[in-house]
Backbone bond lengths (Angstrom), bond angles and torsions (degrees), N, CA, C in turn:
res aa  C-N    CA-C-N  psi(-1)  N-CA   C-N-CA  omega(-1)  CA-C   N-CA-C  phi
1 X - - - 1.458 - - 1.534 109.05 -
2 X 1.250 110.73 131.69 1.685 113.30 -170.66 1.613 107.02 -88.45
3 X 1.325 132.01 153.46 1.228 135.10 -139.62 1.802 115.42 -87.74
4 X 0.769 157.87 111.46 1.552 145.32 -109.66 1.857 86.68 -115.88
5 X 1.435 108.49 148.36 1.289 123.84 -165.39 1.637 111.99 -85.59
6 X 1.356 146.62 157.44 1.242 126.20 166.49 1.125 126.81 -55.31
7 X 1.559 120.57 -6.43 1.229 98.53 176.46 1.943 102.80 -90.59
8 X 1.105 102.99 -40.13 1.251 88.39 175.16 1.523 134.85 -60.60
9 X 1.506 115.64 -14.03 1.231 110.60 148.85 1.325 143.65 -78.82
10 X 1.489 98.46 -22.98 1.891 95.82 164.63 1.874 106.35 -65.41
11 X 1.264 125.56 -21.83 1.425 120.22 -159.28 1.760 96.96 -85.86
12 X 1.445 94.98 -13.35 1.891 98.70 -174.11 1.611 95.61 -74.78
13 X 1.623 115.85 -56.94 0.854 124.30 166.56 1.631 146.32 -16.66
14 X 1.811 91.81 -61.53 1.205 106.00 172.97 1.656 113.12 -83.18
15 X 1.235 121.45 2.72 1.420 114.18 163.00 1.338 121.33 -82.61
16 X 1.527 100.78 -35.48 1.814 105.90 170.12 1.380 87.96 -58.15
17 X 1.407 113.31 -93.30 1.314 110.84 -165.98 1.768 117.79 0.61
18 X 1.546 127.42 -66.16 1.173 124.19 -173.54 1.644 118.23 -83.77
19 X 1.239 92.89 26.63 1.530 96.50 -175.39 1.914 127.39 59.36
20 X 1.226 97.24 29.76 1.795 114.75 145.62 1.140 125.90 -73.46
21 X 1.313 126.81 164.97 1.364 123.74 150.47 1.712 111.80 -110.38
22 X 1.451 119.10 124.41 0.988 118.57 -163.18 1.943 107.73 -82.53
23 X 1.461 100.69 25.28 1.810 104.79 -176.48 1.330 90.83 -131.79
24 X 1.050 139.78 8.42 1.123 117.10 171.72 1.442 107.67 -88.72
25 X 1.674 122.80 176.81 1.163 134.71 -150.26 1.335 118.74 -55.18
26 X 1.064 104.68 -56.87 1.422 127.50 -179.00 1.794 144.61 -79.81
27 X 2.167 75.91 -4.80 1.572 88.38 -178.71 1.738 94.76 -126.75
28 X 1.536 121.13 17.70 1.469 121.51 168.05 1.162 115.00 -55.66
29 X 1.387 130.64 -39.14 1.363 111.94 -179.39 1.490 108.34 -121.04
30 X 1.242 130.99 23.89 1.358 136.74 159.43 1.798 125.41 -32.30
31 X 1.561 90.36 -52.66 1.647 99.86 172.34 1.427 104.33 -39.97
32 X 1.576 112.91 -85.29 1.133 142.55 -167.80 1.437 106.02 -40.18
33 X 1.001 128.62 -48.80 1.545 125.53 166.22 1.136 125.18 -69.98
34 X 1.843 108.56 -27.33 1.834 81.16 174.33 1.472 108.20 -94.68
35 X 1.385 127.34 1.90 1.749 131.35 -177.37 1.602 76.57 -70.62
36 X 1.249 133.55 -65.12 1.722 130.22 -162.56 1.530 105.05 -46.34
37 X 1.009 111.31 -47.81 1.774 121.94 -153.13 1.806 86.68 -77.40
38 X 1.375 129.05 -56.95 1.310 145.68 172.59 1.822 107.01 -35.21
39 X 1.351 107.02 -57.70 1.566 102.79 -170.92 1.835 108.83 -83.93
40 X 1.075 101.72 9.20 1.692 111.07 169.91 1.040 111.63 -123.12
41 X 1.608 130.59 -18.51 1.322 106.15 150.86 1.454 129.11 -91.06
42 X 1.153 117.69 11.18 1.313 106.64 141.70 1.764 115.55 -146.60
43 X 1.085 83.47 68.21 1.513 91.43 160.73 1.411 121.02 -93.86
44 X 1.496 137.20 17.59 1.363 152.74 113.09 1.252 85.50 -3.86
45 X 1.569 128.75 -87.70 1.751 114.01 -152.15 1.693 126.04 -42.10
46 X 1.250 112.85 -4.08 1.441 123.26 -169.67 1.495 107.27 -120.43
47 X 1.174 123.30 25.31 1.115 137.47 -177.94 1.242 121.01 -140.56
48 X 1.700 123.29 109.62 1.831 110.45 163.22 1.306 111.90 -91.01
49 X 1.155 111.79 140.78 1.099 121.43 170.53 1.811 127.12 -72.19
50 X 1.313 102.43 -25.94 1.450 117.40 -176.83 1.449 90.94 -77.79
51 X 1.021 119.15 -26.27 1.585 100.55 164.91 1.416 130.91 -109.66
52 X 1.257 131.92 6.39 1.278 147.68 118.90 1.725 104.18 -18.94
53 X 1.504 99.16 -94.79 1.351 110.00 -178.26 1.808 118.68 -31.77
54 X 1.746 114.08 -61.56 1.531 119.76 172.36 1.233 107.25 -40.35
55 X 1.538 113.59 -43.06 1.713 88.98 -171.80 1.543 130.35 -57.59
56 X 1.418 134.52 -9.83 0.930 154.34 154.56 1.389 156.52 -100.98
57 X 1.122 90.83 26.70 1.810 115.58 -175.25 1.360 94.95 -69.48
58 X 1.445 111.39 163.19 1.824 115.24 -169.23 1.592 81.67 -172.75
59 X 1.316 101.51 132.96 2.035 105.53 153.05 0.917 93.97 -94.64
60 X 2.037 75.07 160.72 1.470 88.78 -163.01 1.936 96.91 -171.20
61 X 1.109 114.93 121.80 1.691 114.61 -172.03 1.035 124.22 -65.69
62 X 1.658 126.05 -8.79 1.430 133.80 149.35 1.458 108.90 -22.78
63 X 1.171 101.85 124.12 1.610 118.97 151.97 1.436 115.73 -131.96
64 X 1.293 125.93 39.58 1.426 124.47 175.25 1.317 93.96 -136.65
65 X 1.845 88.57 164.04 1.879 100.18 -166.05 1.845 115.26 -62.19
66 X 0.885 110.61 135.69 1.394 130.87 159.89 1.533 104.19 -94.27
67 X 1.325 114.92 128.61 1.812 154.92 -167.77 1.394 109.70 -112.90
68 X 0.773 169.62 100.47 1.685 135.95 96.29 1.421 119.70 -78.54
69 X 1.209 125.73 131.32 1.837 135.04 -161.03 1.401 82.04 -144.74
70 X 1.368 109.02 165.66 1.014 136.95 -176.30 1.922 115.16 68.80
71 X 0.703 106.92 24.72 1.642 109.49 168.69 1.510 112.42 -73.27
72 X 1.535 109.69 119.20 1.565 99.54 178.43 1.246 117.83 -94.15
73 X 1.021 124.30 156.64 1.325 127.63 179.23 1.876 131.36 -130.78
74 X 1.214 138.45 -178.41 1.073 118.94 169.97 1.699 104.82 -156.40
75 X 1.080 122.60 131.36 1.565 107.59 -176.95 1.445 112.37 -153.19
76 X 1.462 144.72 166.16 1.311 139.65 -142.78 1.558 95.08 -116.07
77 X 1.212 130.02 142.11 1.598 130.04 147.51 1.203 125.64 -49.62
78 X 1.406 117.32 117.74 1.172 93.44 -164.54 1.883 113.20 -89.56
79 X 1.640 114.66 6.37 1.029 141.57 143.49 1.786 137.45 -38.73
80 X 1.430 115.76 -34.90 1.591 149.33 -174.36 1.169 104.33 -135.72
81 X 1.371 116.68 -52.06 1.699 118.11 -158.29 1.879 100.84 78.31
82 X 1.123 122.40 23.30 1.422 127.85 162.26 1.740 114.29 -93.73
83 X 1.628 95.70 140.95 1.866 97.49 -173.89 1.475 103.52 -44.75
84 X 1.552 101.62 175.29 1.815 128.40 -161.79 2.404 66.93 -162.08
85 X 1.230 92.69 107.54 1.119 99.87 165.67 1.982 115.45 -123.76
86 X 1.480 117.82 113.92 1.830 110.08 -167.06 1.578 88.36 -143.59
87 X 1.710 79.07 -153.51 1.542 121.83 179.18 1.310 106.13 -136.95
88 X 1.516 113.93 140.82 1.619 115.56 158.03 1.409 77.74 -127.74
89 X 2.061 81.58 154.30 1.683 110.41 169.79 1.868 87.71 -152.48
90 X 1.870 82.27 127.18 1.269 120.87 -160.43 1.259 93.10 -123.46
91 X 1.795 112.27 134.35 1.473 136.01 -175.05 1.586 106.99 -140.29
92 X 1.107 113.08 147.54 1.546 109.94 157.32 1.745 101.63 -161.86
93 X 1.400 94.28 -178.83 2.000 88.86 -166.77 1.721 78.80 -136.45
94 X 1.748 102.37 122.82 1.327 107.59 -178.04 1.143 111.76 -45.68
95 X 1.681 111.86 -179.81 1.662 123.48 159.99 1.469 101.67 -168.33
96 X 1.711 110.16 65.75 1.208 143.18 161.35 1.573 118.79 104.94
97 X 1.118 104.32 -1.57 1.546 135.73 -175.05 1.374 123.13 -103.24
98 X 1.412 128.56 155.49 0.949 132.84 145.46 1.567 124.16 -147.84
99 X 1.499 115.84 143.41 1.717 91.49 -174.46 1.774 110.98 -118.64
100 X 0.843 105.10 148.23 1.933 114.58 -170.65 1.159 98.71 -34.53
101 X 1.506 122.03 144.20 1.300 124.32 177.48 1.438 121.74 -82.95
102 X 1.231 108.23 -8.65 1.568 113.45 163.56 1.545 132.27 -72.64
103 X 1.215 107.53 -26.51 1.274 123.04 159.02 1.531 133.39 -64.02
104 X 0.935 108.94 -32.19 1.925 127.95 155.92 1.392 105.30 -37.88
105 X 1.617 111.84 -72.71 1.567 114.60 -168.26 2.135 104.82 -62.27
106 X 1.753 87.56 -33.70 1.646 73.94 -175.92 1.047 123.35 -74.02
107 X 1.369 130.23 -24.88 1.770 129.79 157.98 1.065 120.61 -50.39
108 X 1.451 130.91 -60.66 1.321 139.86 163.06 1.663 113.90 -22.40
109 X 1.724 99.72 -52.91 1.689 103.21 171.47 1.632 118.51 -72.84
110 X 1.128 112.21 8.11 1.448 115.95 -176.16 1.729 109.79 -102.88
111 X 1.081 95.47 -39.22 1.363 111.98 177.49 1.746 108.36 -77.29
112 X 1.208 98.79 -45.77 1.995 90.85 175.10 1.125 109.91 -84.45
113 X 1.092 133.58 8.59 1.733 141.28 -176.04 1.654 104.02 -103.56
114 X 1.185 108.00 22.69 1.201 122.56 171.72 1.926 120.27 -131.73
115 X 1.493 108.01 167.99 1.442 108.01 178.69 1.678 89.18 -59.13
116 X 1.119 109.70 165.37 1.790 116.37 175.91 1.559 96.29 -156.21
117 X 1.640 85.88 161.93 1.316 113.10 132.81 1.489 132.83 -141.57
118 X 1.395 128.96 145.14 1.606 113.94 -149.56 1.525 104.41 -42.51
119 X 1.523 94.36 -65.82 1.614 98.48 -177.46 1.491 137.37 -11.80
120 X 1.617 89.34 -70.02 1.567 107.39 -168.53 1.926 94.46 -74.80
121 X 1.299 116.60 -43.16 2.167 90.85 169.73 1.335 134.60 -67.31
122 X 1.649 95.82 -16.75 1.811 104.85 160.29 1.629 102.58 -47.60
123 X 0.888 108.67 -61.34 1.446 128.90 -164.82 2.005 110.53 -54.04
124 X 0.906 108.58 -61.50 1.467 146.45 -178.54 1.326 85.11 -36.49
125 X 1.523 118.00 -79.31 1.686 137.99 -168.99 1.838 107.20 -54.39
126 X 1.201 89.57 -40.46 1.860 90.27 179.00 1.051 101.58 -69.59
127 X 2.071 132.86 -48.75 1.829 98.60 -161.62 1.641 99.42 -101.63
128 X 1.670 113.55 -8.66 1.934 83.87 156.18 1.290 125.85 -42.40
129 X 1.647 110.44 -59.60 1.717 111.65 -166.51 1.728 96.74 -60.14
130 X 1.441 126.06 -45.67 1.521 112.43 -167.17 1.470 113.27 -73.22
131 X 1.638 109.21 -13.29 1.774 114.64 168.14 1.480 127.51 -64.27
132 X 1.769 95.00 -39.86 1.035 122.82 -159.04 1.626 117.41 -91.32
133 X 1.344 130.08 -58.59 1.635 172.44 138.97 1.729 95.64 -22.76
134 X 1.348 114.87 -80.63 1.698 158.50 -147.12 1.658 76.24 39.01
135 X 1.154 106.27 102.47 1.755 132.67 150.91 0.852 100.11 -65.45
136 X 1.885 114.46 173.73 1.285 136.00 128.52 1.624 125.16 -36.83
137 X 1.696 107.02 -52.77 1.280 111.91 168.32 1.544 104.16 -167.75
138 X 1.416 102.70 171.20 1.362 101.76 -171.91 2.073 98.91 -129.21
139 X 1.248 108.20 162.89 1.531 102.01 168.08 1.506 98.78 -167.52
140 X 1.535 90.47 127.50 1.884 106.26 -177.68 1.739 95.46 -107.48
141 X 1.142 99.58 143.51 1.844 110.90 151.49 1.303 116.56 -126.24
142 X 1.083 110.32 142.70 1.899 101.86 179.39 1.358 96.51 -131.93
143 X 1.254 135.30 149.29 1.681 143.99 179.64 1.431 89.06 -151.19
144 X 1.343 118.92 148.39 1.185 139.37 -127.71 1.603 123.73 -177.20
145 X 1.141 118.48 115.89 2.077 110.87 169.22 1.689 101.99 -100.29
146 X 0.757 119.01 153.99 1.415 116.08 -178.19 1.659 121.37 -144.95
147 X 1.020 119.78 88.20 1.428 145.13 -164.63 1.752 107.63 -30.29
148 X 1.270 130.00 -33.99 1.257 132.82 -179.59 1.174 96.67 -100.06
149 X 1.751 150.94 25.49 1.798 138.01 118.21 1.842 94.32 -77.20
150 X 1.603 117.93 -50.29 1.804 94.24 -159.53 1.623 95.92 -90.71
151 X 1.456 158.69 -15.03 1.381 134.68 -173.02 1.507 101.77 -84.09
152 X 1.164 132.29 -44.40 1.144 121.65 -179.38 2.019 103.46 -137.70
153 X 1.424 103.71 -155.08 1.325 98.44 -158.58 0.947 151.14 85.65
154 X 1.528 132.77 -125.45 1.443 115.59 128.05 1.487 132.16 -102.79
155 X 1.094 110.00 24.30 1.738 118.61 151.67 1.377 114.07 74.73
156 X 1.319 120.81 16.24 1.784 129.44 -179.16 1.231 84.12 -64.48
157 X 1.661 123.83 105.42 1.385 145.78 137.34 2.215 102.39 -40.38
158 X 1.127 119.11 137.45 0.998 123.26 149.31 1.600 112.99 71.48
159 X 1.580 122.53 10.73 1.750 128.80 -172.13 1.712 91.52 -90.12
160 X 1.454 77.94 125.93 1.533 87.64 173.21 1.751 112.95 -95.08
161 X 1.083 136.32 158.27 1.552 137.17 177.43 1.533 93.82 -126.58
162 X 1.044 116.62 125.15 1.409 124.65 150.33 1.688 118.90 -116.53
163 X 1.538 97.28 157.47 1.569 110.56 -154.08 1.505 86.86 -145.33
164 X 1.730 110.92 152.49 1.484 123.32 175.70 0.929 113.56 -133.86
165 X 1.401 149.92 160.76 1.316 141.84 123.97 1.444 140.06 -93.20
166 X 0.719 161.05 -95.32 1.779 153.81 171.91 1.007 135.73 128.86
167 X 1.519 136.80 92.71 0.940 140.89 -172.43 1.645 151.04 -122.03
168 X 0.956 158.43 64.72 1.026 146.39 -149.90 2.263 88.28 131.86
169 X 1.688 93.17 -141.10 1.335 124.99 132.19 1.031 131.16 -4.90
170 X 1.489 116.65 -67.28 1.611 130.34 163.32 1.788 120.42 -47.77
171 X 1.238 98.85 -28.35 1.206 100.61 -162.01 2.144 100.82 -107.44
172 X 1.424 106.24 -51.24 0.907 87.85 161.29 1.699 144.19 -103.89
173 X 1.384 108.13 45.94 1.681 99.50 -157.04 1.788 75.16 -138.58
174 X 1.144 122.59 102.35 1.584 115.96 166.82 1.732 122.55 -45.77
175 X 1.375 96.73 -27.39 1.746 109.44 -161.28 2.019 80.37 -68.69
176 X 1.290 110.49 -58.94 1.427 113.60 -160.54 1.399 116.61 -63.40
177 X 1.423 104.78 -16.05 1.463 120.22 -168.04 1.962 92.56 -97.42
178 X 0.575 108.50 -34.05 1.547 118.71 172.17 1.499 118.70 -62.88
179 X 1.128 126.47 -50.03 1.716 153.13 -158.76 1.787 90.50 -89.48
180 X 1.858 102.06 -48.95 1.742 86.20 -173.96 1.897 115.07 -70.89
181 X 1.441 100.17 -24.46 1.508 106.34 -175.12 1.670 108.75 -74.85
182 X 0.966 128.92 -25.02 1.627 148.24 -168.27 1.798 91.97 -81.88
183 X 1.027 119.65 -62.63 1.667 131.94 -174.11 1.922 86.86 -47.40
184 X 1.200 99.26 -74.37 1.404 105.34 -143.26 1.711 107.24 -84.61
185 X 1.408 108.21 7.01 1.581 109.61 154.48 1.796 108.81 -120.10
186 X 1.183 125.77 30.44 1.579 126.19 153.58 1.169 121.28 -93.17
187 X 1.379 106.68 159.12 1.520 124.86 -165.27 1.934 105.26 -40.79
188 X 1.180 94.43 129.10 1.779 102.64 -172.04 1.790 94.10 -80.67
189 X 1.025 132.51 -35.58 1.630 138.70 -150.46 1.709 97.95 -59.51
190 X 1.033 93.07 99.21 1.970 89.68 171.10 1.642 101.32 -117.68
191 X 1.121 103.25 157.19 1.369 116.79 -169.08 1.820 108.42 -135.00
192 X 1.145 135.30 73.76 1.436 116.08 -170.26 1.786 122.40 -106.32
């Protein structure tokens, strides 16, 4: 038998602790699965995102907003260590640039693949792309259920939190700040 990692011994631990037995049937390989499940959910720490994003920069004569919303996501408190389950929808308005649209969702997963808090990855996602991009402007929203208000606490089943960031454009041009909120609260139903 190969030698069990700390995380899998605090998880042995914390089953005594709650009055399990960590040999019985059903909790034999518990450790081992949640050290696995643990180093993938946040394996964010082994990842930059600013270089995620660089790898795909492209000019490009666009100067109007670029959208993708609806990216789901899932990420831990870093408060409980209980899910932060949402959406971010990520905009920015070039400034000679553009970066692959696949790379959006994978930053986003870099950043929730970490301990969090909504706030501070709202945040996180806005000045990569404006570090990274340097747009005109950038604008994140994140909406969110978050497992440590409904498992315990006070138990608001189903409260959503939403969080923004703002940048550039977004922040000061109402028309743009208007156009990104209009996009990303219309009818989702596409059919193609």
């Amino acid at each position: 038998m190969k030698s069990e990692n700390g995380i899998e011994n605090s998880v042995r631990k914390i089953l005594e602790f709650i009055g399990e037995d960590p040999n019985r049937e059903g909790l034999l390989k518990t450790p081992q699965r949640v050290s696995k499940a643990f180093e993938f959910l946040t394996s964010g720490y082994k990842q930059d995102p600013h270089e995620v994003l660089g790898d795909a920069l492209f000019e490009s004569s666009n100067n109007e907003m670029v959208l993708m919303r609806d990216i789901e996501f899932y990420s831990l408190c870093e408060h409980h260590l209980l899910p932060i389950i949402g959406r971010v929808h990520v905009a920015y308005i070039p400034n000679g640039k553009v970066v692959g649209l696949s790379k959006i969702p994978r930053m986003v997963n870099i950043y929730a693949r970490r301990l969090q808090i909504q706030e501070q990855m709202t945040e996180q996602i806005a000045q990569a792309l404006e570090d990274v991009i340097a747009p005109k402007g950038v604008g994140v929203v994140v909406e969110a259920r978050h497992m440590c208000v409904e498992m315990r606490g006070v138990e608001k089943i189903n409260s959503i939190t939403t969080t923004s960031a703002l940048r550039g454009a977004f922040l000061k041009n109402t028309d743009t700040r208007r156009e990104f909120f209009s996009l990303i609260n219309s009818p989702k139903d596409l059919h193609f």
